[in-house]
VOPAGU-2260 file (C-alpha; in pm, 1 decimal, decimal comma):
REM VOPAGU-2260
SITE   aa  ch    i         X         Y         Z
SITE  UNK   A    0   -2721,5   -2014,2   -5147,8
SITE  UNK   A    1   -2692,4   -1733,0   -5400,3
SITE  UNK   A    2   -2299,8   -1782,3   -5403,9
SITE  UNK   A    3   -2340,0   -2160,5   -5460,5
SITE  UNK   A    4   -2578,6   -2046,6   -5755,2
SITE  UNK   A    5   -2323,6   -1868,2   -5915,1
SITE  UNK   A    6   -2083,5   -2158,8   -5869,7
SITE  UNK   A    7   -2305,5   -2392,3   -6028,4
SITE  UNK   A    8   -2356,4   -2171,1   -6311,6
SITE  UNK   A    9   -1965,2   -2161,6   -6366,7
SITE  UNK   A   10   -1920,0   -2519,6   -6358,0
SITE  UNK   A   11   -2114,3   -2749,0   -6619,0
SITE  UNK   A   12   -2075,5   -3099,4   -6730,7
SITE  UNK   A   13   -2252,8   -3330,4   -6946,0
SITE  UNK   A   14   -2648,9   -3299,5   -6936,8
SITE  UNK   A   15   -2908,3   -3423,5   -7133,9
SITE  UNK   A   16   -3284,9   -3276,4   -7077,4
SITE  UNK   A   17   -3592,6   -3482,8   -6945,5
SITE  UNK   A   18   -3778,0   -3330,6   -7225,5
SITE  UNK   A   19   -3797,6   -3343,2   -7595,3
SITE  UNK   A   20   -3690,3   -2933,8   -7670,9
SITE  UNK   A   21   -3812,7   -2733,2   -7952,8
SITE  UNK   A   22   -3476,0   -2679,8   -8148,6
SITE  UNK   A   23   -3396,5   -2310,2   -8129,5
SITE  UNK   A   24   -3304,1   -2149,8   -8551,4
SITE  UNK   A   25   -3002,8   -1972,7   -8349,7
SITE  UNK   A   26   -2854,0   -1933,2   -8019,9
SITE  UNK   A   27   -2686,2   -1594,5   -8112,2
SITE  UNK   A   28   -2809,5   -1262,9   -7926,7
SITE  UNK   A   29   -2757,2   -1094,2   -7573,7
SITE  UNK   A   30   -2944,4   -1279,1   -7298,1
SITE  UNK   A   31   -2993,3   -1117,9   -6902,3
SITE  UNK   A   32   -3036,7   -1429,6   -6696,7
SITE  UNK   A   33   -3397,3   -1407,2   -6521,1
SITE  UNK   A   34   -3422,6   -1689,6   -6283,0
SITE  UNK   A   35   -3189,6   -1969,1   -6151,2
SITE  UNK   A   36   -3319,9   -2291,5   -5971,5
SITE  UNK   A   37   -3108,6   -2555,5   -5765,4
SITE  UNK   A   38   -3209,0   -2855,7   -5663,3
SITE  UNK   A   39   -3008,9   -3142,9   -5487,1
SITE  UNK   A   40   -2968,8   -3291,4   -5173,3
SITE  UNK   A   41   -3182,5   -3094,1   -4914,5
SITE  UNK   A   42   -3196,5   -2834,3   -5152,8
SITE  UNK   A   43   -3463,1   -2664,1   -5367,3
SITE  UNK   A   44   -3404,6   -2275,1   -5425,1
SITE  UNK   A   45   -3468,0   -2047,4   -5674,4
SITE  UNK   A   46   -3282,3   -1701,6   -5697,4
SITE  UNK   A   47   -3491,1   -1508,8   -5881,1
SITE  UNK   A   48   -3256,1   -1168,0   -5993,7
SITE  UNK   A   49   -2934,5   -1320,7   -6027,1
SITE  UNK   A   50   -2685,8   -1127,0   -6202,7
SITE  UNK   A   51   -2578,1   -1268,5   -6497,0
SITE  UNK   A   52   -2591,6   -1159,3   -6883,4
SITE  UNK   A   53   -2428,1   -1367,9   -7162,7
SITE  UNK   A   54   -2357,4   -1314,8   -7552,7
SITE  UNK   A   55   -2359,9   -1560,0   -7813,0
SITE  UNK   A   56   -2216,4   -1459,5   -8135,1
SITE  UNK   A   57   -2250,5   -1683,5   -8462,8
SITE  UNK   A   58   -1919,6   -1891,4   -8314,0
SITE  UNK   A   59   -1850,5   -1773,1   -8000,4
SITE  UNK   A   60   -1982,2   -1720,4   -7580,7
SITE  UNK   A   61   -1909,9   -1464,7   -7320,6
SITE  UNK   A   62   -2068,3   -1449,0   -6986,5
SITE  UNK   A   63   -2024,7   -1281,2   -6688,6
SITE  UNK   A   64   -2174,4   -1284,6   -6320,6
SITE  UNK   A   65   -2147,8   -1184,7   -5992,7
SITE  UNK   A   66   -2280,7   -1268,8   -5669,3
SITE  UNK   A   67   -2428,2   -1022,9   -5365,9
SITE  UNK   A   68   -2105,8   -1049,8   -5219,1
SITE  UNK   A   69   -1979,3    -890,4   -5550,1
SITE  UNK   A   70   -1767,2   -1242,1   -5591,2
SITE  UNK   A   71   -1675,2   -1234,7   -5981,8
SITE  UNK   A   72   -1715,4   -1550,6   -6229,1
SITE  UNK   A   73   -1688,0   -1521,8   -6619,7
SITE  UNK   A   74   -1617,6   -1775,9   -6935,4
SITE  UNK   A   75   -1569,2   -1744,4   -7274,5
SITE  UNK   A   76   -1536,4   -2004,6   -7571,1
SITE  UNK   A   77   -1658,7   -2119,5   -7882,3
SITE  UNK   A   78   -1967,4   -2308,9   -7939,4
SITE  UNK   A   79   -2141,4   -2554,9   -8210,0
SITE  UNK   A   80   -2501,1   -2609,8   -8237,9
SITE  UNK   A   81   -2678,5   -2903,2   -8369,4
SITE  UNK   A   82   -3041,9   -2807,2   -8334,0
SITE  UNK   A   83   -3093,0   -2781,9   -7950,6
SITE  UNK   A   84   -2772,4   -2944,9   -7865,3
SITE  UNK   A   85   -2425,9   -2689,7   -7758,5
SITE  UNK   A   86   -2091,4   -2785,2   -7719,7
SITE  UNK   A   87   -1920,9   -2498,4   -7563,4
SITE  UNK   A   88   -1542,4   -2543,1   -7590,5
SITE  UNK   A   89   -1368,8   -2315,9   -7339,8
SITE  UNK   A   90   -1078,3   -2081,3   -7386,5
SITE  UNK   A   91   -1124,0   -1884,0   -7051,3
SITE  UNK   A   92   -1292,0   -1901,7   -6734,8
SITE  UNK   A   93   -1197,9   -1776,7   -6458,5
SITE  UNK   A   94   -1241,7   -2133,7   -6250,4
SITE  UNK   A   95   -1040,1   -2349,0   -6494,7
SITE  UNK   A   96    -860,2   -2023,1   -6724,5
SITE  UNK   A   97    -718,0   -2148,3   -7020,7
SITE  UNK   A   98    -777,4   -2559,1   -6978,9
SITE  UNK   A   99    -960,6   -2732,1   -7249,4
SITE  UNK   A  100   -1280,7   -2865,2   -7167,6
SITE  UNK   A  101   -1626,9   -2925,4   -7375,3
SITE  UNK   A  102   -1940,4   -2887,1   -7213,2
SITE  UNK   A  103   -2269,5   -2998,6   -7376,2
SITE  UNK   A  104   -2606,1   -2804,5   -7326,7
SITE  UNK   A  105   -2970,6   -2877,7   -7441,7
SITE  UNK   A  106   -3153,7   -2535,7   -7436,2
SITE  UNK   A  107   -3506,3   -2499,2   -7480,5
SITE  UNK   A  108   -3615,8   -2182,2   -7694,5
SITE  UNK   A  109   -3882,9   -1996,3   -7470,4
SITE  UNK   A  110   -4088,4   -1656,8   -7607,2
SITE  UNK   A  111   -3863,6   -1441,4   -7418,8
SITE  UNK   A  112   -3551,9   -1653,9   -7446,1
SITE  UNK   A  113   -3429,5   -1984,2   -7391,0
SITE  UNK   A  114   -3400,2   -2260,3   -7103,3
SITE  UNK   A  115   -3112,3   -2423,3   -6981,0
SITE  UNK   A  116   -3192,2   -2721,0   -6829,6
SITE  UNK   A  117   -2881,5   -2920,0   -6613,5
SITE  UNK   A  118   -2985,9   -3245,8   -6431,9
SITE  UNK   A  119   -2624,8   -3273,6   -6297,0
SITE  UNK   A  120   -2357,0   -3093,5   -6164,7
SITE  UNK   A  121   -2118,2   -3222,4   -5923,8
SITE  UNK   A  122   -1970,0   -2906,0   -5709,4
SITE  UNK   A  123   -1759,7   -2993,5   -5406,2
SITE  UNK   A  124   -1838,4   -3353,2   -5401,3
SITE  UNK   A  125   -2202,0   -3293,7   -5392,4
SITE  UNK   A  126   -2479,0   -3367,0   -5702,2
SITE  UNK   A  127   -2705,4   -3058,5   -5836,6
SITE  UNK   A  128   -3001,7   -3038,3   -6092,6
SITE  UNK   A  129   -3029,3   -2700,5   -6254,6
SITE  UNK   A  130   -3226,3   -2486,1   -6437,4
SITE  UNK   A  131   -3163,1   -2157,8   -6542,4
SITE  UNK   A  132   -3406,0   -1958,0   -6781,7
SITE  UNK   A  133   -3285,7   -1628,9   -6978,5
SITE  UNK   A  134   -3453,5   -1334,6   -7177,4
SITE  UNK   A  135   -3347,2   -1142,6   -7459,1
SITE  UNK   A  136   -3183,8    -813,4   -7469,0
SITE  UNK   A  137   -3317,2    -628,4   -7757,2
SITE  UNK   A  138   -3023,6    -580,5   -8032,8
SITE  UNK   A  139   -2931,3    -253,4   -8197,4
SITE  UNK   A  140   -2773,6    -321,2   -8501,0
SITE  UNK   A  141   -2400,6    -468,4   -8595,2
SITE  UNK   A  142   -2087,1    -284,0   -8700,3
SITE  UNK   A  143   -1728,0    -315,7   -8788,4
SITE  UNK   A  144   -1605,7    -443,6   -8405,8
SITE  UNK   A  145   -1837,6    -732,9   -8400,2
SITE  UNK   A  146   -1683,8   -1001,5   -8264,8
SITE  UNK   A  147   -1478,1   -1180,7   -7988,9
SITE  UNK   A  148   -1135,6    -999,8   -7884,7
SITE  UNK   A  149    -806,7   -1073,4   -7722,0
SITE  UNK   A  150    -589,2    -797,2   -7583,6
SITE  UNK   A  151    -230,7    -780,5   -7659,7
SITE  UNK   A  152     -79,3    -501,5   -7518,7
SITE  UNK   A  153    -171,5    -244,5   -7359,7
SITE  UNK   A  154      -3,8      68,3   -7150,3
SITE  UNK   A  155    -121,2     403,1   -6989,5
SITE  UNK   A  156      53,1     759,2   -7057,2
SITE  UNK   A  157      48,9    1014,0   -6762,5
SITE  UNK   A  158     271,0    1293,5   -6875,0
SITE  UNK   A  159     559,9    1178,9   -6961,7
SITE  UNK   A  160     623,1     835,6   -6774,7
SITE  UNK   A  161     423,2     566,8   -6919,9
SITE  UNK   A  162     307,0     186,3   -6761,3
SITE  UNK   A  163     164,6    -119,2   -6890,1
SITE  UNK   A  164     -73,7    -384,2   -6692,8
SITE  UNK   A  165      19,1    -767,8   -6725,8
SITE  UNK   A  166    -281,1   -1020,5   -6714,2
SITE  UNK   A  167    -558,6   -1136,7   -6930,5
SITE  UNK   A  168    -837,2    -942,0   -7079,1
SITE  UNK   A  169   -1100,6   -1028,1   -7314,5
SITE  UNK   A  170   -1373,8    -831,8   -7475,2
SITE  UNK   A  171   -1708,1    -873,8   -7720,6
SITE  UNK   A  172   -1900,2    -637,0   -7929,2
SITE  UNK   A  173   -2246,8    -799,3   -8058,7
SITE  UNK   A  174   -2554,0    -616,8   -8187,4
SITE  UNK   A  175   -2499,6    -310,5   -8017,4
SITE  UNK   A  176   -2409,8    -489,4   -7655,5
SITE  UNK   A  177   -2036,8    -523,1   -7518,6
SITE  UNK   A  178   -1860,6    -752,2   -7245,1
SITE  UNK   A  179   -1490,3    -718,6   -7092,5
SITE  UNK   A  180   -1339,1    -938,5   -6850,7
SITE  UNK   A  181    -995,3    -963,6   -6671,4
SITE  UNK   A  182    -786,8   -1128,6   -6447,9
SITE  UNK   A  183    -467,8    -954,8   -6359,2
SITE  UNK   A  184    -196,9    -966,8   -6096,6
SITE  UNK   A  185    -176,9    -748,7   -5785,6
SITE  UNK   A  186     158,5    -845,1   -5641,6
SITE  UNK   A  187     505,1    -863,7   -5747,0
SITE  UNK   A  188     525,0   -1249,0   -5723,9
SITE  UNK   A  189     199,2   -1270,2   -5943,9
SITE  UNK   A  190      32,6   -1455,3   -5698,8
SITE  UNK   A  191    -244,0   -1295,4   -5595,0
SITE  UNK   A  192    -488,3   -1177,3   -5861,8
SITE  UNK   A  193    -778,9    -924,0   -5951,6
SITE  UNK   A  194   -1094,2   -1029,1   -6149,0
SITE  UNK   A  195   -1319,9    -814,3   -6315,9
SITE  UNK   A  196   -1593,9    -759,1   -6620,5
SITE  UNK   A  197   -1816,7    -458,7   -6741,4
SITE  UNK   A  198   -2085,4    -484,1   -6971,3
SITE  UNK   A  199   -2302,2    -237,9   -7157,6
SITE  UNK   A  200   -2413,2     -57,5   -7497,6
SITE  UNK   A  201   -2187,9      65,1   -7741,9
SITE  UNK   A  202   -2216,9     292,4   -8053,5
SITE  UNK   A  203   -1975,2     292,5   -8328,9
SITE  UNK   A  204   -1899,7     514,0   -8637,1
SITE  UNK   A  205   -1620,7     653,0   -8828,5
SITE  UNK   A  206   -1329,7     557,2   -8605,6
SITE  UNK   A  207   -1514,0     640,8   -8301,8
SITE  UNK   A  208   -1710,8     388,8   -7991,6
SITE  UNK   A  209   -1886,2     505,0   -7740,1
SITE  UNK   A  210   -2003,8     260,1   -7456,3
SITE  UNK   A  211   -2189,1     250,8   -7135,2
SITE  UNK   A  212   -2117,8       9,8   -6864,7
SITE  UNK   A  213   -2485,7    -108,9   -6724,2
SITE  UNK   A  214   -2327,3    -372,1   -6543,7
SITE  UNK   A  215   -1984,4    -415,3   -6353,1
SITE  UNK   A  216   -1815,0    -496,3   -6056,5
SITE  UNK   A  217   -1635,3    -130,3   -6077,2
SITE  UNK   A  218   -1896,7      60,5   -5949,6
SITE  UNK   A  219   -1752,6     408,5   -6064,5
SITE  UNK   A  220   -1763,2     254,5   -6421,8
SITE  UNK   A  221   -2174,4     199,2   -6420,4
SITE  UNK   A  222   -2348,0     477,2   -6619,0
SITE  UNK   A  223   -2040,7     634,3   -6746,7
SITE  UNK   A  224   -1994,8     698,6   -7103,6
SITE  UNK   A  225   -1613,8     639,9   -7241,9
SITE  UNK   A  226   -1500,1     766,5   -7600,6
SITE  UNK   A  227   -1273,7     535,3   -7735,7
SITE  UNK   A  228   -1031,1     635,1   -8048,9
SITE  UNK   A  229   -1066,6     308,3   -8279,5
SITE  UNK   A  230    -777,5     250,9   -8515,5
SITE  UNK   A  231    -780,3     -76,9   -8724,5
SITE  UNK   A  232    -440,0    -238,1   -8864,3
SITE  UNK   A  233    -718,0    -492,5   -9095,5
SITE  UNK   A  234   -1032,1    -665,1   -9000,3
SITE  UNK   A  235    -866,7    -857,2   -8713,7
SITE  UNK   A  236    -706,7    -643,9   -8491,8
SITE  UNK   A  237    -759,2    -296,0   -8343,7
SITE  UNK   A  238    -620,6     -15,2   -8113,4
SITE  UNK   A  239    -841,9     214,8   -7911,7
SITE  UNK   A  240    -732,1     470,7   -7706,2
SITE  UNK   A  241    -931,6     634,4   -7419,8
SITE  UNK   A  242    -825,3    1025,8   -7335,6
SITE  UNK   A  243    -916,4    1194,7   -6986,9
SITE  UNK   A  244   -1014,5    1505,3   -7100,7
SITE  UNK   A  245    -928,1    1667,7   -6751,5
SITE  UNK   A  246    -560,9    1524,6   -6710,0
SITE  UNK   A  247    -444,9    1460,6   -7086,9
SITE  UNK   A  248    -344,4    1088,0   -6950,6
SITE  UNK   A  249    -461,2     853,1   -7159,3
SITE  UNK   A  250    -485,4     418,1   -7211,0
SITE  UNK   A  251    -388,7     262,9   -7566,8
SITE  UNK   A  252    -524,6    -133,5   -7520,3
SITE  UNK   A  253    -468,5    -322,0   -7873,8
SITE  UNK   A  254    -677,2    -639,2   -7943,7
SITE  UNK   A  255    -678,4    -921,6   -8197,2
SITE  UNK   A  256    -970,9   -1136,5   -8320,7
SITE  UNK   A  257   -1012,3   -1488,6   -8179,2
């Protein structure tokens, strides 16, 4: 049940709310998803500590979740808002990756956070109604790598032979919270692939980040603290460079602005 929770959460289609909602003034902040409720068929469950946290920016969305069985789903588009009405356009998921596809919310603004209410979702044939209610994540402040990233390029040094990873990655910095996400290949015929996401805090001043992974499917990531080297080439793209201080290898990933 907690897997097809997760599913449902990945997959959303058009919805419009039994209620009249209070409009929310702005969808943009972190939210930690607090409770998730199915209901359809035989079915009437609520998971109450899924694990789920998702950003809104002024434009954009970035989520990430995973399931006890540590099964990975993420998504990432823009978004407009017309009082309580979204229309998240996707640009990456990792169900559908890169296809186009609009999906229109009604949230309801709580005290803690907001509301998503879904009366249906069709997975595998089958009808759902869900619900799914989030709190805040207090924000820290803004700085210069605000915003919704695409990597580029990106290669590791280790003495004198260097490498580079092919696949997809995608990060956000908002209000003092980040999220990364990738899907890369593990094979030689690129057929078999990798997905994963961290998610954290992050500091940044004078050409220097710090963040903290709170929440990944690495599990030697969580609670470690990585310096990163930020170099800007202009407002929308960046370099940063994380050194093991132990080895002297060291990973340069450079990103542009979506």
């Amino acid at each position: 049940m907690k897997k097809l929770l997760l599913s449902l959460s990945a997959v959303v289609v058009l919805a419009t709310a039994c209620q009249q909602p209070k409009a929310p003034e702005s969808q943009a902040g972190v939210y930690k998803m607090e409770s998730s409720n199915v209901k359809g068929g035989n079915t009437d469950s609520t998971y109450a500590n899924p694990h789920q946290l998702k950003i809104y920016n002024a434009s954009h969305y970035f989520y990430v979740a995973m399931s006890d069985d540590s099964t990975v789903s993420f998504g990432l588009g823009s978004y407009k808002q017309e009082g309580a009405n979204i229309t998240e356009t996707n640009i990456y998921n990792t169900g559908s990756l890169d296809t186009a596809a609009d999906f229109k919310l009604t949230v309801v603004k709580t005290d803690k956070g907001y509301t998503q209410n879904i009366p249906e979702i069709v997975v595998n044939g089958s009808k759902y109604a869900l619900t799914e209610t989030y709190a805040a994540v207090a924000a820290t402040g803004t700085s210069d790598l605000d915003g919704v990233w695409k990597q580029t390029a990106n290669y590791t040094m280790k003495g004198k032979d260097s490498s580079s990873t092919p696949g997809v990655q995608f990060k956000i910095y908002h209000a003092g919270h980040f999220i990364f996400a990738h899907r890369y290949p593990t094979d030689a015929t690129n057929t078999v692939f990798k997905k994963g996401f961290g998610s954290g805090t992050f500091t940044y001043a004078n050409g220097v980040a710090e963040e903290t992974n709170d929440f990944s499917n690495y599990p030697s990531v969580i609670g470690v603290k990585y310096t990163l080297k930020i170099v800007f080439n202009g407002k929308d793209e960046f370099t940063q460079t994380i050194t093991d201080e132990k080895t002297g290898n060291y990973t340069v990933e450079t990103y542009k602005r979506l």
